[in-house]
C-alpha positions in Angstrom: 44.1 -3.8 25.5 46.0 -4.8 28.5 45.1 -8.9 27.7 41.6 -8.6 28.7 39.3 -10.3 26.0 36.9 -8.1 24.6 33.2 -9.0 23.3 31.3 -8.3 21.0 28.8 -6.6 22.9 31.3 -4.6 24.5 32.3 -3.0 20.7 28.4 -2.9 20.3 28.4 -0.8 23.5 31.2 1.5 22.9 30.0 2.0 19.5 27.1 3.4 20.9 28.9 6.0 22.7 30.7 6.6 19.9 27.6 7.9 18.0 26.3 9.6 20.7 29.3 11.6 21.2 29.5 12.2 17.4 26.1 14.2 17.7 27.8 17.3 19.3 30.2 17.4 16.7 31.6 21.0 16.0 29.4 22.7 19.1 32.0 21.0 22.4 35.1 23.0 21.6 37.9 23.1 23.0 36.8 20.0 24.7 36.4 16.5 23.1 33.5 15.1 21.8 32.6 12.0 24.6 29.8 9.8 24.7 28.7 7.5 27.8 26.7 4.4 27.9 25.7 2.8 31.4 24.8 -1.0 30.9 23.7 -3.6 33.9 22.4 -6.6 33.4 22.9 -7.0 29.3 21.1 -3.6 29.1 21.9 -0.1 28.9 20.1 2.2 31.4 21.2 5.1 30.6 23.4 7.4 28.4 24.5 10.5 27.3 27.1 12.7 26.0 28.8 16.1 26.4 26.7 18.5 24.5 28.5 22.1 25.1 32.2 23.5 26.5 31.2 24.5 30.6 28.3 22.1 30.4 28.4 18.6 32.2 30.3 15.7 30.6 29.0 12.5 29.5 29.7 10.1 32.3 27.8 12.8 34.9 24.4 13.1 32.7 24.3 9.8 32.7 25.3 8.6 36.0 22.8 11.7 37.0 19.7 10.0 34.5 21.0 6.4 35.8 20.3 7.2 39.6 20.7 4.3 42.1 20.8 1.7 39.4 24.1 3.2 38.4 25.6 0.6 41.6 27.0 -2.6 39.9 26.6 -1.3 36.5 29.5 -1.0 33.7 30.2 2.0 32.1 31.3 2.8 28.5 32.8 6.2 27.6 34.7 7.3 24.5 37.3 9.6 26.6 39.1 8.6 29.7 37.5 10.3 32.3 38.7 13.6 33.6 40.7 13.8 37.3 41.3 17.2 37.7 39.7 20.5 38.9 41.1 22.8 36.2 37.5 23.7 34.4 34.3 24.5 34.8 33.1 21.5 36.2 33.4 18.9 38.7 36.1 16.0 38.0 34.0 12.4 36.2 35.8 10.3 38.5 34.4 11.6 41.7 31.2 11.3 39.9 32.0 7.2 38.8 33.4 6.3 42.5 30.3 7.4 44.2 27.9 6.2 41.9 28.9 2.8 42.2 29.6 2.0 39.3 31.9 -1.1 39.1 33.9 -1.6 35.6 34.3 0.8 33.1 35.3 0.4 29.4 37.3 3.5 27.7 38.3 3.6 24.1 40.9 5.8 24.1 43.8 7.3 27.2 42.7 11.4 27.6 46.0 12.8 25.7 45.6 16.0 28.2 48.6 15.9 30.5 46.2 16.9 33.3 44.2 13.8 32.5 46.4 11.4 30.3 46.6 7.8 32.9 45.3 9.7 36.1 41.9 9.3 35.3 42.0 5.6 34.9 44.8 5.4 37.7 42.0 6.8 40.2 39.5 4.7 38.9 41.7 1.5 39.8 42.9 2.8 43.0 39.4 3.1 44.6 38.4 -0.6 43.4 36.9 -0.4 40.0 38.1 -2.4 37.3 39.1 -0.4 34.1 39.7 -1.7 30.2 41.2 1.0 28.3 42.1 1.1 24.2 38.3 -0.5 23.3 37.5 0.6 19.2 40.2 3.1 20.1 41.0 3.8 16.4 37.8 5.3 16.2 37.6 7.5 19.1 40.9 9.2 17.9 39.2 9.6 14.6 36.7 11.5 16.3 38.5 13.4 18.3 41.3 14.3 15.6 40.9 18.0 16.1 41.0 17.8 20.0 44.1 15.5 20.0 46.1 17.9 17.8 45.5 20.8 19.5 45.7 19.4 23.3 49.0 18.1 22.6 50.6 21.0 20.4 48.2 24.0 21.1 47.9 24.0 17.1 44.5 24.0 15.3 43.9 21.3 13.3 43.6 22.2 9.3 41.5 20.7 6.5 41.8 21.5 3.2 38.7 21.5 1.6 38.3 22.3 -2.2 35.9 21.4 -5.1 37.5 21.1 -8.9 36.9 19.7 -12.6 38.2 16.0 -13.8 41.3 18.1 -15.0 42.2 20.1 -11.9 40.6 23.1 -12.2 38.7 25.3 -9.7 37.7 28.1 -11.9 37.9 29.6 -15.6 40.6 32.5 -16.6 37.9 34.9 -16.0 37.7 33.4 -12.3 34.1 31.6 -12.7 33.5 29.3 -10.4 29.9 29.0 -9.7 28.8 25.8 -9.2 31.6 23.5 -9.9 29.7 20.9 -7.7 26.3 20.2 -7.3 23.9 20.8 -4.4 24.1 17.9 -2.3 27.9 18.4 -2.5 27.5 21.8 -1.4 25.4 20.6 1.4 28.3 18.6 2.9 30.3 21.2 3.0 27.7 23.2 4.9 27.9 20.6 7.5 32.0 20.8 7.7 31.9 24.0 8.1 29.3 23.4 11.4 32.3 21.2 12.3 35.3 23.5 13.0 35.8 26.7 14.4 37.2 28.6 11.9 37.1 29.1 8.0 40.1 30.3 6.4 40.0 32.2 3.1 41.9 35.2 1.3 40.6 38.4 -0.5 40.7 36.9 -3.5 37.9 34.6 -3.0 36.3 36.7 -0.9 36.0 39.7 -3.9 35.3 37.2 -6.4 32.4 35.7 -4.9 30.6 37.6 -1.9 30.3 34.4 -0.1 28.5 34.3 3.6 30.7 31.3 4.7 28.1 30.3 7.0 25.8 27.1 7.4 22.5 28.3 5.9 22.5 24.8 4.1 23.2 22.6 7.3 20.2 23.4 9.7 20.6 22.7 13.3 24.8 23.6 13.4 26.7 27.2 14.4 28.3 28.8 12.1 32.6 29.2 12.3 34.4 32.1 12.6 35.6 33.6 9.4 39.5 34.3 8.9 40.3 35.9 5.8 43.8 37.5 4.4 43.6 41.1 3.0 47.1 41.8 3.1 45.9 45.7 2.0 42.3 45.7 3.3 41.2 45.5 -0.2 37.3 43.6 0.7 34.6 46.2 0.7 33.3 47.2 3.5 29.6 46.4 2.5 30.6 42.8 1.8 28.7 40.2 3.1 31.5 38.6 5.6 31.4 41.8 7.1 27.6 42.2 7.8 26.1 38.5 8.3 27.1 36.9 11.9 29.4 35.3 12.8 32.7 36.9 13.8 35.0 37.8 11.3 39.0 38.1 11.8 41.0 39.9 9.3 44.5 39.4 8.7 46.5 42.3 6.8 50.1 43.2 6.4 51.2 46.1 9.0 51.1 49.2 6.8 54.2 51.2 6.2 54.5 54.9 4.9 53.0 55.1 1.5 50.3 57.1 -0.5 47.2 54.5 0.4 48.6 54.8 4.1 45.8 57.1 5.6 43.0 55.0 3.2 43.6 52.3 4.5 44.1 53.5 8.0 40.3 54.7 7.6 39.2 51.5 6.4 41.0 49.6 9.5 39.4 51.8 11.8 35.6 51.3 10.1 36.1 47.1 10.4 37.2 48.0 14.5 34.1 49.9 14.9 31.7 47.1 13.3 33.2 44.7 15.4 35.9 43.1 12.8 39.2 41.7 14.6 42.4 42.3 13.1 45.8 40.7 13.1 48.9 42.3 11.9 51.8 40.3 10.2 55.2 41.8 8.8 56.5 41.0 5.5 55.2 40.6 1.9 53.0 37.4 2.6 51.8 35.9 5.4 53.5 33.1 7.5 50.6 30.4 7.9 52.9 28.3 10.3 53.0 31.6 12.7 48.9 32.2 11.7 48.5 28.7 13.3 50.1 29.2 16.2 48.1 32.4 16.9 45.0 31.2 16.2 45.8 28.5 18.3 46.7 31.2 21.3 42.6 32.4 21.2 42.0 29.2 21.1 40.3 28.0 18.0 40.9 24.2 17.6 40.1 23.2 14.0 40.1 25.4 10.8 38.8 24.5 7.3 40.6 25.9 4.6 38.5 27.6 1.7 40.4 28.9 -0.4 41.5 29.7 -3.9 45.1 28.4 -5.8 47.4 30.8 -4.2 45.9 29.9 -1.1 46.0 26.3 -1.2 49.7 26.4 -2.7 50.7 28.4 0.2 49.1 25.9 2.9 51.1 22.8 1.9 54.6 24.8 0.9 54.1 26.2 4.9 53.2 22.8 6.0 50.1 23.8 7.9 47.5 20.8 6.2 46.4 17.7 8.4 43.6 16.6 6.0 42.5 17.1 2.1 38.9 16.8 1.0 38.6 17.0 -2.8 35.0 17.1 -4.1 35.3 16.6 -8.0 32.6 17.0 -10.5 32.5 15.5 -13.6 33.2 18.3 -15.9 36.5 19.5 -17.9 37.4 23.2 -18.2 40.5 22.7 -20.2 43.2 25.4 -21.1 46.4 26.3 -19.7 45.0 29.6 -18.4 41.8 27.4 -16.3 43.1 27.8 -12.5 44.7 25.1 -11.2 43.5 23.9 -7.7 47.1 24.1 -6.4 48.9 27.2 -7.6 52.0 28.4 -6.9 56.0 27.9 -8.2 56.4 24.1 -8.2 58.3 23.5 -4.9 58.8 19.1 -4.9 60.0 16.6 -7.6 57.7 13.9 -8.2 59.4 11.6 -5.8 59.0 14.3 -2.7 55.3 14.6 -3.4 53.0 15.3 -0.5 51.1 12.0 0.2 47.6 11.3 1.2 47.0 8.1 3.1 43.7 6.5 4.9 41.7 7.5 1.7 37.9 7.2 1.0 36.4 8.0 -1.3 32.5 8.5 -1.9 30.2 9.7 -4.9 27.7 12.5 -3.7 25.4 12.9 -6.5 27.4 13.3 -9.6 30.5 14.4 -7.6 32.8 12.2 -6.2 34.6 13.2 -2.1 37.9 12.4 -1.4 38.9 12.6 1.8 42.4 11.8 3.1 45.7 12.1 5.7 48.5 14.3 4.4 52.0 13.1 4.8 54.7 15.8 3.7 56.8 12.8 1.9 
């Protein structure tokens, strides 16, 4: 924190803008989520934060709302402010220099290379004092998603999944309706709002007819929907295919064979409703090179819904950032019960992924566990 001492009121402060910036959660991508507080005398006079991608930023609405008392105020922002003219709107410095403003207070360096030390250099350079790093673990908390993917153009992926005390996400017969209760379910609704993407696979997808949308979180957009249908299997009058929002299918490319023209007829019906597709080669699909195309149309943060295969195949390709287990308090039993993780067992006890920074929560009768992955 560069040895300046910092007060109490100055954490209350930044707090603030933490929680304001927190309330655009899941609608500002690919930008950050930032939050500004302007404070003169002891008392904040204005603030605001960045509400939509192409819309102002945080520090301008509230330099804009603060007017001419903005001159000899301090100014708290969750995001170093931008420097450069590579977007939609004008650079937050050039806003902060002529407003007057005379310290500011960031909690965490903009890891953009366009932005990362600039901002705060041109801060410093025309006069105005600048303390960087305040309640900084937080800001990159809240900015997880954004950090990932500015710095390795890869989306950020949670692994989200619901189970029984022993393990299991669904009977042999594949029942799985409603492992966890309704206030659980409600969370989830609210993740989804979250990221930009949901990624499942047919199998789910024919099991259960799901919407994958956020009909139980009011107030939040609903992701895009990326499923796997390595032989375009879903019906076509399923729901993913008929309720908004987009949907992107990924299927295997289709070599000679006697389903060839089928399912060239069922590729060219998803086209004309408006269903993306992406190709892959081989028997299965590589979620490492998924990622990376995703990332390319820019989605920043998917959410992993999925059944065993699915989840199996995320950690063997190394493509998981974050677990949340929700866990009722019922037991399936039975060797044939489907296991949350599936797959060939790929790691000895010793090599076991990890999961670090834990919490854990009880949501009704369910318990939430959330947590970091490390691969060992």
């Amino acid at each position: 924190m560069e040895g300046v001492r910092i007060l109490d009121k100055d954490k209350r402060f930044m707090q603030r803008a933490l929680n304001l910036a927190e309330k655009a959660r899941g609608m500002t991508s690919p930008n950050p989520m930032v939050g500004a507080v302007i404070v003169k005398n002891g008392r904040v006079i204005s603030e605001d934060y960045h509400k939509k991608a192409g819309e102002p930023h945080a520090e301008a609405l509230a330099i804009i709302k603060a007017g001419d008392k903005a001159k000899g105020s301090i100014l708290y922002v969750t995001l170093e402010p931008c420097c450069h003219l590579d977007k939609r709107t004008p650079p937050c410095t050039k806003a902060i220099i002529n407003s007057g403003i005379k310290k500011v207070f960031i909690a965490m360096k903009d890891p953009n290379p366009k932005v990362s030390g600039k901002g705060i250099e041109e801060l410093r350079k025309h006069g105005i004092e600048v303390v960087s790093e305040i309640l900084e673990d937080k800001a990159k908390k809240l900015n997880e998603a954004y950090i990932k993917y500015i710095t390795t153009t890869i989306p950020f992926v949670v692994l989200k999944t619901a189970m029984t005390l022993d393990g299991k996400i669904a009977t042999p017969e594949g029942q799985s309706k409603w492992i966890t209760g309704e206030k659980a379910r409600k969370i989830v609704h609210r993740m989804r709002g979250s990221v930009d993407a949901i990624l499942t696979a047919v199998g789910t997808v024919k099991m259960d007819n799901p919407e994958l949308t956020v009909r139980m979180a009011q107030g939040t957009k609903s992701p895009k929907r990326i499923v796997i249908d390595p032989n375009l299997e879903i019906p076509i009058n399923y729901k993913i295919f008929n309720v908004p929002p987009e949907t992107i299918v990924i299927t295997r490319k289709q070599a000679t064979g006697n389903r060839q023209k089928a399912i060239g007829q069922k590729r060219k019906m998803l086209i004309d409703k408006g269903i993306k597709i992406i190709e892959y080669d081989g028997e299965r699909v590589d979620l490492k090179w998924l990622m990376k195309r995703l990332g390319e149309t820019g989605i920043m943060s998917v959410m992993i819904e999925g059944g065993s295969s699915l989840n199996a195949y995320a950690f063997q390709d190394g493509i998981v950032d974050k677990v949340v287990f929700f866990i009722a308090p019922k037991i399936i039993g039975g060797k044939d019960s489907i296991p949350v993780i599936g797959g060939k067992a790929f790691r000895r006890l010793e090599d076991a992924f990890r999961v670090h920074d834990m919490k854990i929560k009880r949501v009704g009768d369910d318990l939430m566990i959330e947590g970091y992955v490390k691969s060992s």
